[in-house]
C-alpha positions in Angstrom: -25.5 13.4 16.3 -28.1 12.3 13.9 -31.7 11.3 15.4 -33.7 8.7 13.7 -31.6 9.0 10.0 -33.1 6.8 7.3 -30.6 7.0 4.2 -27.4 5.1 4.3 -25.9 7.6 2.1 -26.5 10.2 4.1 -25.2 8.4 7.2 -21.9 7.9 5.5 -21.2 11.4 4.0 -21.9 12.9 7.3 -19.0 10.3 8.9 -16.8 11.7 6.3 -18.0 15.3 6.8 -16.9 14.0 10.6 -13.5 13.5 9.2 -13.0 16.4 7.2 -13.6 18.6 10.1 -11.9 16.9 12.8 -15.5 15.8 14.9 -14.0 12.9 17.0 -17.4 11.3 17.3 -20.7 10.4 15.4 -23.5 9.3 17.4 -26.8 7.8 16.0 -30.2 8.1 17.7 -32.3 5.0 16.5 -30.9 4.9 12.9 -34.2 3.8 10.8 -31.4 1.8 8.4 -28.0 -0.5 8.6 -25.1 2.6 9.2 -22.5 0.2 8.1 -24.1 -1.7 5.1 -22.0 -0.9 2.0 -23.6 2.2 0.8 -22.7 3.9 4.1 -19.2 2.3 3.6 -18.8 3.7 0.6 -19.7 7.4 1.4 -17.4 7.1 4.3 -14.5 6.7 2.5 -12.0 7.9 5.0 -14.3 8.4 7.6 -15.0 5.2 7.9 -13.4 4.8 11.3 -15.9 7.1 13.1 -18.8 4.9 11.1 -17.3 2.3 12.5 -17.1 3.2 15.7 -20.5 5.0 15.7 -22.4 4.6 18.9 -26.4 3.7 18.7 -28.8 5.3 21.5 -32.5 4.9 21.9 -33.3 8.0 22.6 -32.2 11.5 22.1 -32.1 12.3 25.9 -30.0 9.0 26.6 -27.5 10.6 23.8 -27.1 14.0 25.4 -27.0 13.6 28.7 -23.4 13.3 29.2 -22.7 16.2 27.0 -22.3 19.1 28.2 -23.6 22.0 25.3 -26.4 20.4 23.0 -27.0 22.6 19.8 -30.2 21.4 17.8 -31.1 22.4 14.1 -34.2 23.8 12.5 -35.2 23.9 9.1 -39.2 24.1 9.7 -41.6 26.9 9.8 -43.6 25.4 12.1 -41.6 25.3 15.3 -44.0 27.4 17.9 -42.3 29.7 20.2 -38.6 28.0 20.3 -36.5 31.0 19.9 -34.1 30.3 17.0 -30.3 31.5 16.6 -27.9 31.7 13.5 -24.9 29.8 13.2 -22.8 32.3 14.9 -24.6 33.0 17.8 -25.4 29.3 18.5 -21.7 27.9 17.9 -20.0 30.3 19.2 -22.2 29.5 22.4 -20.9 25.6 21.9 -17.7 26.3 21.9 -17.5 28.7 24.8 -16.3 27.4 27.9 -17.5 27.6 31.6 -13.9 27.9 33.2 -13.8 24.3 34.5 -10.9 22.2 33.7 -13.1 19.2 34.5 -16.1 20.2 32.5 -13.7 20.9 30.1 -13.5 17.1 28.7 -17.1 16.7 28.4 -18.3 16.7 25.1 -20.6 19.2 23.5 -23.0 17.8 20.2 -24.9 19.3 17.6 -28.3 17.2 16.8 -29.5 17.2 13.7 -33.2 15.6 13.1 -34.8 13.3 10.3 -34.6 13.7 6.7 -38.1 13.7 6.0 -39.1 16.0 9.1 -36.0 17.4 10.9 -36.3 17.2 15.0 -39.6 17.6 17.0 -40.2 20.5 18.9 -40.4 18.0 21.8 -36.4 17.2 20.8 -35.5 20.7 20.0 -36.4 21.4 23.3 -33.7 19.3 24.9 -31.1 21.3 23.3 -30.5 24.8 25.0 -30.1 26.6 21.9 -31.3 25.7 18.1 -29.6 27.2 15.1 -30.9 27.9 11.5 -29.5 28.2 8.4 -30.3 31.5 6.3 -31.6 29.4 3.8 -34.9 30.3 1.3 -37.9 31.2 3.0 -40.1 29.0 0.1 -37.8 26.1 0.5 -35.9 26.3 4.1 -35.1 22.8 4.7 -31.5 21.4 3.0 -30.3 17.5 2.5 -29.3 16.6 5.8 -25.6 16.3 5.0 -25.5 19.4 3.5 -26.8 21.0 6.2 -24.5 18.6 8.3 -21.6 20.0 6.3 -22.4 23.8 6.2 -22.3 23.6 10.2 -19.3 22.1 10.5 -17.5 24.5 8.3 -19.1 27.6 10.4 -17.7 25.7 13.6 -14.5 25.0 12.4 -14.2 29.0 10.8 -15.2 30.1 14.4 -13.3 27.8 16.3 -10.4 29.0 14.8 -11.0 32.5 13.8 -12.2 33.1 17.6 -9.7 31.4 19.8 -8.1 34.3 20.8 -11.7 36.4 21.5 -12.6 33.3 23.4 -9.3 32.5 25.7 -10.0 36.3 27.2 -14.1 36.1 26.9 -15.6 35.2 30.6 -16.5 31.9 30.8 -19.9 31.2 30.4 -21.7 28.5 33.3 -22.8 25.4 31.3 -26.6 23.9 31.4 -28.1 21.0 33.5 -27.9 17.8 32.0 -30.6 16.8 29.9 -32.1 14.3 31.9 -31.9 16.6 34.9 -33.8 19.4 33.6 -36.1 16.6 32.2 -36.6 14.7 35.3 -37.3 18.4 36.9 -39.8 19.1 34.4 -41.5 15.9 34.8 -41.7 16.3 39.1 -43.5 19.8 38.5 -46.0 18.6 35.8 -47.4 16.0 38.7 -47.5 18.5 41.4 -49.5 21.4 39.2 -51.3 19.0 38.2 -52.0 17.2 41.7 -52.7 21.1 43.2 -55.3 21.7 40.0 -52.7 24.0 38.4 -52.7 22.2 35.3 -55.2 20.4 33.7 -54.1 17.1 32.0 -55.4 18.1 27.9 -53.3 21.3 28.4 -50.0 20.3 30.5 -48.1 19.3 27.7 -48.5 22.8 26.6 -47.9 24.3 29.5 -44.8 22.8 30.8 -43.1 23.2 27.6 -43.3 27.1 28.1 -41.3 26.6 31.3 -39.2 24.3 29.9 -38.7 27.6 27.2 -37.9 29.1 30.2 -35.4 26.9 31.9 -33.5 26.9 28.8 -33.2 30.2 27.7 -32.2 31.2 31.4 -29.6 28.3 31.0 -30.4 26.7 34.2 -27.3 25.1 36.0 -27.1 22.1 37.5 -27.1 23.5 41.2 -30.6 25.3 40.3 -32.4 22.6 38.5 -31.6 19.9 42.0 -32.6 23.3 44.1 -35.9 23.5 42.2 -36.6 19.7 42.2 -36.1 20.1 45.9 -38.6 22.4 45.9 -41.1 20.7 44.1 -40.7 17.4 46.0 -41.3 19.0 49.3 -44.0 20.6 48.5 -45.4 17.3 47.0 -44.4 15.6 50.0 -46.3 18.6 52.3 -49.5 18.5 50.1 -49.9 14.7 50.6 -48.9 15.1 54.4 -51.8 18.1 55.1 -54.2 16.7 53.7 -57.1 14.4 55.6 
């Protein structure tokens, strides 16, 4: 999944990149370019059946939502307190299943960010884990197709170098959909800041340290309707007590 890309060329190596490793699906996040203008095309060679077939969001929640893993990169310095992963750790987390047959079929996506400026923190967010490659500390961030295609290799080495580990691993519960955790997030910003718990230059701040939270405690689906549940009654009891 590539948010916001702005280079045609890059567009149509990763489709082939898509091919070579056997991804069954690109998905483009308000492409700032034509993704099937001839350049593109032409870097697709034999991928050019996923460029084709590409699908366009508006947004990076829209394009995660039905997945059911999200795995963001990072190649900036400067992303706060967002606990980063190595490959390993992160894919291997992707590719680990929660038991469900059903689940099962939902896809999982890997989100890489802008050439000029990678993914927001605000974006990284909406993935549960970020990975980073152990790339130069004076220069960390790569071409995004090279970084596009030093992922997939590491996916495809641990996808099949560890499908015996992970057939007798415990299944691991999957995450909340995006817009879950997101429509959560946004309930309990207007109740704390309703009861005077947040103030509105500061919230943004705020919230995205639970949201921190939420993520690294991998909050299921169940928990994240039990919490919104939560938060709506007490909204609806605030508004009820008072004169």
């Amino acid at each position: 999944m590539l948010v916001e890309p702005a280079g045609p060329l890059n567009i149509g190596s990763v489709a082939r990149l898509c091919a070579n490793f056997g991804v069954s699906e690109l998905r483009l996040v308000a492409p700032r370019c034509d993704h099937l203008c001839k350049q593109a095309v032409q870097m697709a060679v034999h991928g050019q059946s996923l460029l084709d077939a590409a699908a366009v969001f508006p947004d990076l929640l829209t394009a995660i939502n039905d997945c059911r893993r999200a795995v963001g990169s990072c190649g900036r310095l400067d992303h706060g307190e967002i606990p980063l992963q190595d490959p390993e750790q992160a894919l291997g987390w992707l590719l680990a299943s929660d038991g469900s047959a059903s689940r099962a079929k939902a896809p999982v996506a890997l989100v890489f960010g802008r050439e000029d400026r990678g993914l927001s923190n605000s974006e990284l967010r909406l993935c549960q884990k970020v990975l980073c490659l152990q790339s130069g500390e004076a220069y960390p961030s790569l071409n995004l197709s090279h970084a596009v295609a030093v992922v997939l290799h590491e996916l495809a080495r641990l996808n099949s170098a560890e499908t015996e580990a992970r057939s007798i691993a415990p299944p691991s519960p999957d995450p909340a959909a995006a817009k879950a955790l997101s429509a959560l997030l946004d309930d309990a910003t207007d109740l704390l800041l309703e009861a005077g718990f947040l103030l509105e230059h500061t919230a943004s701040a705020r919230m995205a340290k639970v949201q921190d939270l939420l993520q690294r405690a991998t909050a299921r689906a169940e928990e994240v309707a039990l919490l919104r549940g939560m938060v709506r009654q007490l909204r609806w009891a605030i508004r009820t007590e008072r004169p």
